[in-house]
Structures are given as structure tokens and as C-alpha cells.
N, C-alpha and C positions, 0 to 999 in steps of 0.2 A: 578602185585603184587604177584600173585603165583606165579611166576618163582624167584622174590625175596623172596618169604616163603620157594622155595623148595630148593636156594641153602643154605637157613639157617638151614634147617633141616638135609641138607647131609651133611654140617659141622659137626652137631652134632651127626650124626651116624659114622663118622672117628673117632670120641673121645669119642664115645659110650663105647667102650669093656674097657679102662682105667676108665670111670666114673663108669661103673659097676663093675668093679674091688672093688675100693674104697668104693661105696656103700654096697658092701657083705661084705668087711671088718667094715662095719658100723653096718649090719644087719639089712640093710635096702634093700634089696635086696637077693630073694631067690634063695641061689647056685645051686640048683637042674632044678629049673623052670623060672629063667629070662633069659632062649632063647624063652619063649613064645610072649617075647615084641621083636623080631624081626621077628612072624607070624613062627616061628619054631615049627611045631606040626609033631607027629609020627602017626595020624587019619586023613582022609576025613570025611567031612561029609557027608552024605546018607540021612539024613533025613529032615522034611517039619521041619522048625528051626525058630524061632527069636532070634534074638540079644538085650541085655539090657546092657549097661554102665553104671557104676555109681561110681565117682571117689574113693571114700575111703569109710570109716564108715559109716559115718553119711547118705552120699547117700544113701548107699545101704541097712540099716537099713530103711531107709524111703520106700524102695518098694520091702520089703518085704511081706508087705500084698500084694501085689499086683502079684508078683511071687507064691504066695501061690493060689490064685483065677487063675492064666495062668495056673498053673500045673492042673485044674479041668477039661480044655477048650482041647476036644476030637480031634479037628482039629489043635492039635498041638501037636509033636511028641516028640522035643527037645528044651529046653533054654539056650543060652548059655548067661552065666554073667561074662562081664569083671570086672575090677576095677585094680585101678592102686597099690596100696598100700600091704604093708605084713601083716597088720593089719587086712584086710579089710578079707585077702583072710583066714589067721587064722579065725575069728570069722565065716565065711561061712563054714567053716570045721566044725565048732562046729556045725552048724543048717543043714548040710548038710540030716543028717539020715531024716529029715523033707521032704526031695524033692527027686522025682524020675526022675523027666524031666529035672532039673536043674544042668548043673554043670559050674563050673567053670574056667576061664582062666584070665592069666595078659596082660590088655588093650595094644596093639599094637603101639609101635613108629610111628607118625603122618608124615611118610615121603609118599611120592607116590607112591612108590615100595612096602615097606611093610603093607599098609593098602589094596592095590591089594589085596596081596596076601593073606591078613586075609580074605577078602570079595572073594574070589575063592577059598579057602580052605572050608568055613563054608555056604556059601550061602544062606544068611538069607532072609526072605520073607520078614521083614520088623526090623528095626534097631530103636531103641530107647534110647535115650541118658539123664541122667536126670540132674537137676539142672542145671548147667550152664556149662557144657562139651560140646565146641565147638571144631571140629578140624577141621581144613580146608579140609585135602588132603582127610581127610577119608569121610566127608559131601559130595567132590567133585567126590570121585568115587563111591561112594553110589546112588547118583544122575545119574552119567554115568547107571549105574546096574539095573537101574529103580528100587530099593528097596525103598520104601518111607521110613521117618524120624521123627522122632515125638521127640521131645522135652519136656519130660513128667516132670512136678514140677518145672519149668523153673523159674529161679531166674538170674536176670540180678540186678546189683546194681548200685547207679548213678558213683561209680569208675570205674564201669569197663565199664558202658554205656561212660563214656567219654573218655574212652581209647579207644575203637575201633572206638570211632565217629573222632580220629586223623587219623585216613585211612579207611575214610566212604565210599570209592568207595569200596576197597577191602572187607570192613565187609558186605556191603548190595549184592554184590556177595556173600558172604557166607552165611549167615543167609537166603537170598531167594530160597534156596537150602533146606531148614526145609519144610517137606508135611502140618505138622499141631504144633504147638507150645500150652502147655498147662501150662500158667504161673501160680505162687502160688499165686501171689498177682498182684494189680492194678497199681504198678510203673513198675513190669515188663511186664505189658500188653504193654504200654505206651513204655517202652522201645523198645520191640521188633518191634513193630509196625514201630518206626520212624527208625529201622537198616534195616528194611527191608523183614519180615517176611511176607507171605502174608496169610495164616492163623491162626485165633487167637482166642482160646476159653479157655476163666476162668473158668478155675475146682477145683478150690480149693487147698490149701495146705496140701500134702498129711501125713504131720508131724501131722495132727492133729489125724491122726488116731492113735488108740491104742486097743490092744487085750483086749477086756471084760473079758476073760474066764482067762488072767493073776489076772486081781484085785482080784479075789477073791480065789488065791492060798494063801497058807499059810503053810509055813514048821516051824513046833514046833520047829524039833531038831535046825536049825538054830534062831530061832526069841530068843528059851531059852539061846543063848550065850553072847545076847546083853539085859537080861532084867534085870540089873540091874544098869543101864545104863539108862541117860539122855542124848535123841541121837539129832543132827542136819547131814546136809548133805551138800556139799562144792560138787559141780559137774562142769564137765567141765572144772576141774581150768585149767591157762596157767600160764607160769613162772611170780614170783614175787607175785601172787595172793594167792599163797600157804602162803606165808611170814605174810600178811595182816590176812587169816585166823587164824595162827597159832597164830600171837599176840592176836586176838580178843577171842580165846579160852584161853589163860591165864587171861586176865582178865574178863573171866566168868567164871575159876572155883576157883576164889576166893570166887564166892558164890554159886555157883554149883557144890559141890564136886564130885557127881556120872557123870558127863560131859563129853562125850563123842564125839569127831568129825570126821564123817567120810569126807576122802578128796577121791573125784572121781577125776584122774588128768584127762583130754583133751587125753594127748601122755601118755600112761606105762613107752615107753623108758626112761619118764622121773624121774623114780621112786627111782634111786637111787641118785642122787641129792639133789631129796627131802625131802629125807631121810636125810640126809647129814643137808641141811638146818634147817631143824628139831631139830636134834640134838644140834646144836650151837643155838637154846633157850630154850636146856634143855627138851627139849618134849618127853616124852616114845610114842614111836609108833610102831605099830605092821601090820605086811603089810598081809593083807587076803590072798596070797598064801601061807605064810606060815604054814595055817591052827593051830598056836598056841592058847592055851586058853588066854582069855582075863583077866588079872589082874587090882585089883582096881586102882592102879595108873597109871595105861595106860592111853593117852590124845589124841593120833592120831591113827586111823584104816584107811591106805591109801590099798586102793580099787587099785591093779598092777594088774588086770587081764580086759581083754576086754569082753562085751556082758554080765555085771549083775550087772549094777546101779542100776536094778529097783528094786530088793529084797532090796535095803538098804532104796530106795523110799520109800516101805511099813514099814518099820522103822522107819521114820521119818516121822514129823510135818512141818518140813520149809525146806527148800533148799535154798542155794547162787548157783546163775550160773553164772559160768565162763564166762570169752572172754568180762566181760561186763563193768570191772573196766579197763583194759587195752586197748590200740585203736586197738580190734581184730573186732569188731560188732557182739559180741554176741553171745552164743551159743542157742540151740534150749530148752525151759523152758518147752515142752509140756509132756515129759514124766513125770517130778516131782509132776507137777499140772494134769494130771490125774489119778496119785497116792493119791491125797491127799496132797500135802504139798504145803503150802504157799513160793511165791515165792520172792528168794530178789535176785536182778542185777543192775550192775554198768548204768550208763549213755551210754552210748556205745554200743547200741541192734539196731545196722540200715537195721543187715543180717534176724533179725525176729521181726521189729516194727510192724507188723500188729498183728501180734502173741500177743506181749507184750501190744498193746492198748485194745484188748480183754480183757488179765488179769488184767488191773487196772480198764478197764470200769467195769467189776463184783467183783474188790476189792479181788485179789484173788494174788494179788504182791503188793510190792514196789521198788521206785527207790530208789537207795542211791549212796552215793561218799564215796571215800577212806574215807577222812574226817570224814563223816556223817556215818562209819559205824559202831556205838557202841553198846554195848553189850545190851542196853537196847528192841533194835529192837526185837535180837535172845531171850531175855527172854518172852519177849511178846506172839512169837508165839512158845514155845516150849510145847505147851500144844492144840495148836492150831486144830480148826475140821472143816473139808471143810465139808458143803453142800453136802449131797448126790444129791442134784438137781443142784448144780453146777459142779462135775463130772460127769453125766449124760450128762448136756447141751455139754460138751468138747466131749462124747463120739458121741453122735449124729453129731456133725460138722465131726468128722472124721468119720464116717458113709459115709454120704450122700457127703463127696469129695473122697473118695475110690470110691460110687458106680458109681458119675460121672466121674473120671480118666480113670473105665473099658470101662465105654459103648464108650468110645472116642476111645480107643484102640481095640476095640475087632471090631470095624468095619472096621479095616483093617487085620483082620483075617481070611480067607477065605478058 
């Protein structure tokens, strides 16, 4: 089955330079630096190194605390962090002045030749891949390199557990190849265990963590530009969700005239769109790069810049999160509700139902359907006040799964 994976992959590196043509004309793809994804560097590396993968945003925002604790650890010299995305690797430029041992490069094409040569360019002591980033070639000569493999936040879904169980010989050769797997939840324990993983230790979800020392910032000159304003929050959206939103704020500021909604999209890319969308129900909306003051008839503040949902978090009382109305399963609820805001999402949370049975076990969300979602819900809780002792309970869980994720990790640190 690898010799079938690898002639798929050399297909796809012949039609490489045309797909990435295309893609930089998309601007999805950076002109300057996407020879890095064919292990194209102008450095060796020299130094004692680990390696951290993590495919886009969302990943790599999740092990950032944990990057920040490696940069402490004296026995480590350099970190190098992949990710695939132009998103991912923008908002790490932003946090970059944060980290001295940490830099950055774009994840490597999964072919056999060029994950060689990633792994004999940088020669990592020990390689770490998070949420559900499997590559075959690169697992397989990681293995060859005696580098161990850790699988840190590890999210396997039953979709995608049933797709690789359609060529279970090949996947349980891949997966057996993981030194130690550390899943977020108890379906992916289960999953990995029956692909074939032979080490398995629940460390918690590392999403549950959140910087303390954030809750309690507060910038006047920005909070003064939204206080006259009655705020809600729309995060995460995905196409069509914006649409649902936008209606549901016309018919709440029939009685909520100071009504305010901010929309965090999912993609920026998709900003001008929905802008677009916007307009054809009549909506003034003013997009936050623009830095324009806010006027009273203004109905939409769509949030186009990556890395600072959570200042608008501290704004708000409720949040809608995305991916939830749509069959995406859901985006991550934990940043909003350790901010304080009450949470509302679609039926369609299967990427973080343990997450979300948390939040209705201590009454701290609701479910709702396209249907079901009228403006009664958002008036309810737009005045709405979390529990200091149920902020606290969310911050201790991400406590105490950061400090178990290190000690799993750090004992292959040598």
C-alpha cells in the first residue's frame, strides 16, 4: 500500500508547480516561501531541535501554551513549527516577538523524497504532530531515523475512523509507527487503539486551556468605541451562517436599537463576500481593519483580521459559534465561555461534543436549529453574567491538561 501512496504522491508533485502557480494566484499560497514545501531551505540545522506540526490556526493556536513552556526547557536549543496554511503562518509572525527558540517553516509535501530530506536538513530529536495530522511517508521515515513521534491533542472522528479502517492493513502500519498518542477525548482513545496505535495516554484537551493573565486586560481606548452599543458575537461563522445571522439581527433591532453584531468569520478570505451579502439586506457594516469610527446606524462590525476574537469576547455576553448550524461539526466554544459569554451552536458539534456536554452539563450554552433560532434566545442572554466560579472551574481543566500534556512530552526530552 505504500508503494500505492507513493506513486500517488509523485503524481501529485509533477502537477505540483502548476497547482501552486494557481494557488499564489489565489493567495493561498506564499510567492516568496512556498519552496519551503518541497524541503527547499538556504540553513542546516546545527542545533539539539524538536519538531511541532500543526496544520492551520486552530492547531496551532491550541499549542501555543505549550510552545511557550518548550521555550523555558534548557535542554532544548531550537523549535521548529510547521503548518500548512498562510493564515496560520501570518498570525505566528504576529506572536513571533513572544518566542526566541521558535521559528517557523511551511509543512513539507508527504512524498518520500521530500520528507527525507526535511528530516536530514533539521534533525529533530523528537517530532510531534498535533490533532489528527497523519502522513504516511514522513511517520515512515521518522520511524526509519529512530526519532520518536507523539501525537499530541489527537482527535480521530468516527468519519474519518471509517475511512482509514477501508485499508486497515495499510492504516495499522501507519498509525503503529506513533511512539506515544495523547488523544483529547475518549472516542479518540478508542479509535486509535483499534488502528493500531500501541501507546495511549488521556491527557486531556488541550483547547481547554486559556491565558489567565489575558481575562483580566482591558483596553479603555478600545472597549470606549463599542460602549454605546448593545454587543453580541457570531464566531467562527462558515458560508450561509453569516446570512442566518444577519436576518436574526434585523429582527432584533426592531427592538434593540443600539444592537450591535459582531461577525468573527471562520476564513477572512471570505470577507469580501460577505460584505457583499450584507449589503443586499440592507445592513451597514464596517469591517475592523478599517479602523473607522463606529456610527449609530451601523448593524454589522465583521472582525477581517486573524488572532483577536477574544477582545470582542470580553465585549460580549453570548456568542453563536459557527461550523454548528451547517454539517461542518463544529467549531471550538472554549475561548468565548472562558471569556464570559454564554454559548449558542447549531446541532452539528461532533468535532467538540465532549467540550459542549461540559457546557450544557453546567448550563453555560444552548442547542438551537436554524429554525429555533429567534431573537428571543439573544435577548435573554444579552445582559447575561457567567459565574466567576464557573470561569475558574474551565480554567483549572485547562490547567491541569497543559500540565499533564508537558510531563508526557518532556520525558522525551533528554
Amino acid at each position: 500500500m505504500y508503494f500505492i501512496y507513493g506513486i500517488i504522491t509523485n503524481i501529485i508533485i509533477l502537477f505540483s508547480p502548476l497547482i501552486f502557480f494557481f494557488r499564489i494566484l489565489k493567495r493561498k499560497e506564499d510567492p516568496k516561501r512556498f519552496l519551503e514545501k518541497y524541503s527547499s531551505y538556504s540553513v542546516k540545522n546545527s542545533s539539539k531541535i524538536i519538531w511541532i506540526h500543526a496544520a492551520s490556526v486552530g492547531e496551532m493556536m491550541s499549542i501555543i501554551p505549550i510552545l511557550k513552556k518548550l521555550e523555558k526547557n534548557k535542554k532544548l536549543e531550537k523549535i521548529i513549527l510547521t503548518t500548512t496554511t498562510i493564515s496560520s503562518a501570518k498570525i505566528f509572525n504576529k506572536l513571533k516577538i513572544k518566542f526566541k527558540k521558535t521559528f517557523h517553516k511551511y509543512y513539507p509535501l508527504d512524498t518520500n523524497y521530500i520528507s527525507k530530506k526535511f528530516i536530514k536538513n533539521w534533525k529533530p530529536k523528537l517530532a510531534i504532530f498535533v490533532d489528527s495530522e497523519i502522513w504516511p511517508n514522513t511517520l515512515k521515515n521518522l520511524e526509519s531515523s529512530k526519532i520518536p513521534i507523539i501525537l499530541l491533542n489527537a482527535r480521530i472522528t468516527k468519519k474519518s475512523f471509517r475511512r482509514w479502517s477501508l485499508i486497515s492493513i495499510f492504516a495499522k502500519n501507519v498509525f503503529s509507527k506513533i511512539t506515544l498518542a495523547l488523544p483529547q477525548n475518549l472516542e479518540t482513545k478508542r479509535y486509535l487503539k483499534k488502528l493500531g496505535v500501541k501507546k495511549i495516554k488521556l491527557a486531556g484537551n488541550l483547547k481547554y486551556y486559556g491565558d489567565r493573565k489575558f481575562r483580566n486586560l482591558e483596553s479603555k481606548a478600545f472597549e470606549k468605541k463599542f460602549k454605546n452599543f448593545k454587543i453580541w458575537c457570531a464566531a467562527s461563522t462558515h458560508e450561509t451562517e453569516e446570512i442566518l445571522i444577519a436576518n436574526l439581527h434585523k429582527r432584533l433591532k426592531k427592538k434593540i436599537n443600539n444592537l450591535l453584531t459582531i461577525i468573527i468569520p471562520r476564513h477572512i478570505n471570505r470577507s469580501h463576500q460577505i460584505i457583499k451579502d450584507l449589503e443586499k439586506l440592507n445592513l451597514n457594516t464596517i469591517t475592523h481593519s478599517s479602523n473607522n469610527r463606529l456610527k449609530k446606524n451601523d448593524d454589522i462590525y465583521l472582525v477581517d483580521t486573524y488572532g483577536e476574537s477574544s477582545k470582542f469576547f470580553k465585549l460580549s455576553k453570548v456568542s453563536f459559534v459557527g461550523g454548528s448550524i451547517i454539517k461542518h461539526g463544529g467549531q471550538n466554544p472554549l475561548e468565548p465561555a472562558r471569556l464570559g459569554n454564554y454559548i449558542l451552536n447549531g446541532t452539528n458539534i461532533d468535532n467538540f461534543k465532549e467540550i459542549y456536554a461540559y457546557l450544557i452539563k453546567n448550563k453555560l450554552s444552548s442547542t438551537i436549529t436554524s429554525r429555533s433560532f429567534k431573537e428571543k434566545i439573544i435577548e435573554r442572554k444579552l445582559d447575561y453574567k457567567m459565574s466567576n466560579k464557573n470561569k475558574d472551574k474551565i480554567f483549572k481543566i485547562g490547567d491541569k491538561v497543559l500540565k499533564q500534556n508537558l510531563l508526557y512530552i518532556n520525558k522525551f526530552i533528554k
